[in-house]
Structures are given as C-alpha cells and as structure tokens.
N, C-alpha and C positions, 0 to 999 in steps of 0.2 A: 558054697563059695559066695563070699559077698561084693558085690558087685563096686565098682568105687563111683557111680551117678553120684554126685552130692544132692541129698535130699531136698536141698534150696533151689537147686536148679530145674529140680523137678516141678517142684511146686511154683518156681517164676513159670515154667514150661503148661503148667494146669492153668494159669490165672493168664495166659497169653500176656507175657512179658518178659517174651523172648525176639532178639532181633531175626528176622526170617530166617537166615540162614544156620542159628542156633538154633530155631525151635525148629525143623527139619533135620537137624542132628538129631536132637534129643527124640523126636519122633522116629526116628527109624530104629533108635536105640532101643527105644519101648517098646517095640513091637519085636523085638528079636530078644528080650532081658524079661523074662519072669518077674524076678524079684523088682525087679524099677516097674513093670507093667502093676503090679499087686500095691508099688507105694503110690501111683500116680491113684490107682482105687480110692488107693486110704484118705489120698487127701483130696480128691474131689469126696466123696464121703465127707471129711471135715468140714469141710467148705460148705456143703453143703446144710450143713447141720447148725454152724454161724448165721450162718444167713436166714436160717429160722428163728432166731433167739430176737427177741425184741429190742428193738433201737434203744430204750433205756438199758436193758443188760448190755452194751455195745456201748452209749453215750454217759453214763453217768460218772460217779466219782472214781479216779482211777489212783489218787495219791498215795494211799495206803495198799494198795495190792500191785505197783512197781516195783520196789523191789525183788516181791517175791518171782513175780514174773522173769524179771530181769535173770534172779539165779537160776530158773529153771533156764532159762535160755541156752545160759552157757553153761549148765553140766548137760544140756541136750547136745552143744555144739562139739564139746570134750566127748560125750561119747561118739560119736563121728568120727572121732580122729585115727586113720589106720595105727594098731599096733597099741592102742591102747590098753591097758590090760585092771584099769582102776573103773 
C-alpha cells in the first residue's frame, strides 16, 4: 500500500521547516508509517551526501544544467500523482 505523506513534506519535515504543530503530525506519522519512516532515511541520506560535495559542485555554473533539472522535477512530481498510471 502506498502511503499518500507527500514526499516534500517529508523532506520540509527532515530539514526542520515545518511549523510546530505540522512537524508533530508528521512525526508521529513516521513513527507509525514504514514506508514515510524508510523515505525520511532516504533523504536524510541525501542530505547528507550534498553536504559532502564541495561548495564549487553546489556554487558554480548552473545555466546550462536548469533545464534539465527543472524536467526531472516535474516528471518526479507527475509521478506522485495518485492514479497515475504514465
């Protein structure tokens, strides 16, 4: 069964940018939800893994590699979408 936490919420929820009373939702959620406990993993994991990458990989030229970004965004946010089946 897949769970409907939206992934973003999770991840504002890892990076503490949630208002109190949301991130106390979502924390009790996590601790009762497998699949949201396994994605909050993944993305402190991520997180974690950025933040080792050197300030030049992070600061330099980004003009030529937004778009591509940008598409991955949204066929990442399309597939979220309950019911979707593309």
């Amino acid at each position: 069964m897949k769970c409907e936490q939206g992934k973003t919420e999770l991840a504002a929820y890892v990076m503490a940018a949630l208002d109190p009373a949301e991130a106390v939702r979502v924390d009790s959620h996590v601790r009762e939800c497998r699949a949201c406990a396994g994605d909050v993993d993944e993305i402190h994991t991520t997180l974690a893994a950025v933040r080792r990458l050197p300030a030049e990989a992070m600061l330099g030229d980004w003009s030529g590699k937004l778009p591509k970004l940008r598409e991955a965004a949204v066929r990442a946010a399309f597939a979220e979408l309950p019911g979707d089946s593309s």
